[in-house]
N, C-alpha and C positions, 0 to 999 in steps of 0.2 A: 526507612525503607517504605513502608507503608503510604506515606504522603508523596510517592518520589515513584511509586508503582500501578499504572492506569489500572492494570487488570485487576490487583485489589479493589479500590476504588469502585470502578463498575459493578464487581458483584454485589461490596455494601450498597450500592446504588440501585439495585435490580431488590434487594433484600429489604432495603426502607420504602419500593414503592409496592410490595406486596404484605399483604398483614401473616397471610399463613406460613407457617413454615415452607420451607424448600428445599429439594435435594439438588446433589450433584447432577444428576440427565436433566432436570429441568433448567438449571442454573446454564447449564450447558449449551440448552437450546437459544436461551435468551441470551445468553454472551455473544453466540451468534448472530443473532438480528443486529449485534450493535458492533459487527467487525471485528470481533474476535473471536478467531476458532479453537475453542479449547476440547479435548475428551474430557469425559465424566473422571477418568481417574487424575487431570490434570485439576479440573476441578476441586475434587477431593484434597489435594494437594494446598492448595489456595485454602482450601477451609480448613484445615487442619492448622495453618498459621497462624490464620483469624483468631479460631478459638484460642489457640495459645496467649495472641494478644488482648483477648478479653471481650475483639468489638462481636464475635460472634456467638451463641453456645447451640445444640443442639437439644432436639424436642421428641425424646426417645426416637422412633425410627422412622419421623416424620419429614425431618432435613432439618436446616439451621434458620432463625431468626435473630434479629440483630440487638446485643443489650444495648442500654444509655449509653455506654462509652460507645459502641459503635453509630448508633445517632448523631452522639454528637462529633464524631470523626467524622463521618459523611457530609456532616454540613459545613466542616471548616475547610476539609482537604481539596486543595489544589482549588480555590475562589476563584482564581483569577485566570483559571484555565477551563472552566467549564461551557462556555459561549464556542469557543475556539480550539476547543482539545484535539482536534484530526491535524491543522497548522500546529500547533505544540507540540504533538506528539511525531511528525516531518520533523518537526527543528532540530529536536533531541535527538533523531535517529541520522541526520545531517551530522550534529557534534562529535558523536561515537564514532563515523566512518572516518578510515585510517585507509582509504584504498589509495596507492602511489598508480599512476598508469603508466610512468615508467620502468618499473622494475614490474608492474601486474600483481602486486601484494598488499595485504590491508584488509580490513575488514572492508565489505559494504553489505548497505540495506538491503535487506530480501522480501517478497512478500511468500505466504502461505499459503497454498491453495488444498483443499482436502476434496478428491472426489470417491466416488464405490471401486473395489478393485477391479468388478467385471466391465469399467466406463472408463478406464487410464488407459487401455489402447486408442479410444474417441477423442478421451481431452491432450495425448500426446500426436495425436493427427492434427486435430486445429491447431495444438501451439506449434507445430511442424511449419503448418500452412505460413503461418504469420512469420515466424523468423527469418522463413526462407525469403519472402517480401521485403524483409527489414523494416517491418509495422510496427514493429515492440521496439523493447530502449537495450537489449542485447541479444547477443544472435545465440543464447543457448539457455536451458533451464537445468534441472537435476531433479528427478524422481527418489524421495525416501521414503522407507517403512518404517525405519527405527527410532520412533520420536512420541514422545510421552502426550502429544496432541493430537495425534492419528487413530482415530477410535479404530477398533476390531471391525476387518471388512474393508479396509478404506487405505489410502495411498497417497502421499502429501507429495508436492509439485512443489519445487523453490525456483521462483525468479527473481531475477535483481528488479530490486525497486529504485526508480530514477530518484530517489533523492538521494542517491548515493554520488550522482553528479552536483548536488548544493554540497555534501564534505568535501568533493573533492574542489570545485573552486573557492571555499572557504579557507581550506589548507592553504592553499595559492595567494592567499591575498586579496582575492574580489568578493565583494557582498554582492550576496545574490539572492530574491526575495521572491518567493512561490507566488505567482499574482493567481493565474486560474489553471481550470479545469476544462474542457472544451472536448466540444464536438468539432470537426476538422473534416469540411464536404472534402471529398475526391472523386476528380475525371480522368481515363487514361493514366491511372496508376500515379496520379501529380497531385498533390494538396494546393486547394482554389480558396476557399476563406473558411470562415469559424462558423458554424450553425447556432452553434451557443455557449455561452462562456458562466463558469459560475465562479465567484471569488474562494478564495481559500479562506479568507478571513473570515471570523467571526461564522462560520460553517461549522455544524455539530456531525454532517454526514460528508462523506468524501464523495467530491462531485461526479468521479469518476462511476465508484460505485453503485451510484442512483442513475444514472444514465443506462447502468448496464441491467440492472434493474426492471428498469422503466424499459427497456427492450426499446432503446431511442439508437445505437450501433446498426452496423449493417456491416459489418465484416463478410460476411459468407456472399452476400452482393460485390461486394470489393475483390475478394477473391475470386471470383467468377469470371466478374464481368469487367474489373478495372475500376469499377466509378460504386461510391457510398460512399459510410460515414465512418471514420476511423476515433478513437481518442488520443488528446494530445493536451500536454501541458503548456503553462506558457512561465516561463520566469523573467526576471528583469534584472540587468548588471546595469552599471555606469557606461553611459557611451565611452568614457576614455581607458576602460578596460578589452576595446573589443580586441586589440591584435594578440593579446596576452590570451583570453579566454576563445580564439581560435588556435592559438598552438595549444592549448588543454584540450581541446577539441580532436584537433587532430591526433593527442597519443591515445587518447581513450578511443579513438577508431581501431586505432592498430591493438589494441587489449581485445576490441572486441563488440564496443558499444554503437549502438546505431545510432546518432544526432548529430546535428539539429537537423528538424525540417526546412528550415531556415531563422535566419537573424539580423538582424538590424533596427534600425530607427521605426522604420516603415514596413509593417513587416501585413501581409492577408490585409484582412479589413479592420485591424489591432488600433487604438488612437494613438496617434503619434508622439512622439514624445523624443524631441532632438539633444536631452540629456540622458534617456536611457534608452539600453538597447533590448528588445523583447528579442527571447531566446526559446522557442518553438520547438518541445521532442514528443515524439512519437511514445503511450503510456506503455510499459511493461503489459497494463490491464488489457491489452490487445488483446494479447493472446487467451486470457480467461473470457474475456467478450466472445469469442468467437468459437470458443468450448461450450458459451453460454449457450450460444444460439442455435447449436447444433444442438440444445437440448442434453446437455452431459450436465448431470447435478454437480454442482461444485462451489465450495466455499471457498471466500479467501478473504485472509486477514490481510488489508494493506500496511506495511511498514511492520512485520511481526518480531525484528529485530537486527543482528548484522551477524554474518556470519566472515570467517575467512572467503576469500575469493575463487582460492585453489579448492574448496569444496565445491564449488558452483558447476568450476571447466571438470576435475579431475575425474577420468573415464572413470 
């Protein structure tokens, strides 16, 4: 479990680059800087494992430092996924999704967003704005309280995260491979070309989330006035999968999902490529970009696991 579990991992990882000990609320805050949003008592949780396993102990009521076994866990677990963990940690949550768009059941991936309870009327008006656009990758979210990662005070937001569209063409039979992360100009409410593209591969931060960050969006411009910068993914099939991954296409419209922006060979100012076809959607992170911007504090864990589906829609 332990080698096969990011969020372990990072904390031994946050534990071996600090010498003093550390508690739950700080471990907390650093989880967050690196896209995961855990409460202190979910934290607590995680360590409590630890110590069982041996790699952690505690330093009477200072917080935890990590013994030899946990050093040296740190440095063997998951080698060949540390360059690349945000693609790895997509793929994985790609494998797990079981969503049919036929019948509308199955697991898919969701992300986690956590803002203050008196700022979930702010960040449900922006995500409002965006869906009703069809800017994000589905037309609805789900607000919960009852989740052992929602500190005291605070209110978690679930939207599907598009990688729940790589299990569902994977199910199907087409490989399908996360090339980038993009900025996506738009005039007259229509997407013109890419402002900036970053690879998935070999990326420690999610492209999406440094963009929104770096305050490089302009949703609230776009909502306004028609024309800014939206974000968008881009993935890559086999050109001789396109008629097959247009009727995929089409049942996940009718479930609910918003894509593509567009598809084919030649697609914005993308290089061309007459064996595969670039498949253009619109990021779920819309809609927290544009919570951002309104200045609504808000976390969010991209890919924070799968949930059923009928939790997402169910009034």
């Amino acid at each position: 479990m332990i080698r096969t579990e990011r969020k372990y991992i990072e904390i031994l990882r946050i534990l071996k680059e600090h010498t003093e000990p550390m508690g739950a609320k700080r471990l907390s805050e650093l989880m967050a800087e690196r896209g995961f949003v855990l409460s202190d008592r979910a934290v607590q949780y995680y360590l409590r494992y630890l110590d069982e396993m041996g790699f952690t102990k505690k330093v009477g009521n200072m917080g935890r430092v990590l013994t030899p076994y946990g050093h040296e866990e740190t440095e063997n677990a998951l080698v060949g996924d540390r360059v690349g963990f945000i693609i790895s940690k997509l793929e994985r949550l790609a494998y797990r999704c079981s969503f049919n768009p036929e019948t509308s059941t199955g697991d898919v991936a969701y992300n986690l967003s956590i803002v203050p309870e008196e700022r979930l009327a702010d960040a449900t008006a922006a995500f409002d704005e965006i869906v009703a656009r069809k800017w994000g990758f589905f037309s609805g979210y789900r607000v919960i309280d009852n989740d052992p990662r929602i500190p005291h005070g605070s209110a978690g937001i679930l939207s599907i995260c598009s990688i729940t569209m790589d299990g569902v063409f994977r199910r199907e039979g087409i490989p399908v491979r996360m090339a980038y992360g993009g900025r996506l100009a738009m005039q007259h409410d229509e997407a013109t070309h890419f402002v900036d593209l970053i690879g998935y591969r070999g990326t420690t931060i999610d492209p999406l989330q440094l963009f929104i960050s770096s305050g490089l969006t302009s949703l609230s411009s776009l909502v306004s006035t028609g024309s800014g910068t939206a974000l968008a993914n881009v993935r890559e099939i086999p050109a001789l999968a396109e008629n097959r991954a247009r009727e995929i296409v089409a049942r996940m419209k009718k479930a609910g999902f918003s894509f593509p922006v567009a598809m084919g060979s030649s697609v914005f100012n993308l290089v061309l490529d007459p064996y595969r076809l670039a498949l253009v959607a619109y990021s779920g992170m819309n809609l927290v970009a544009h919570a951002y911007e309104k200045k609504v504090p808000i976390r969010t864990e991209i890919g924070a696991g799968t949930i059923p589906f009928s939790r997402i829609i169910q009034d």
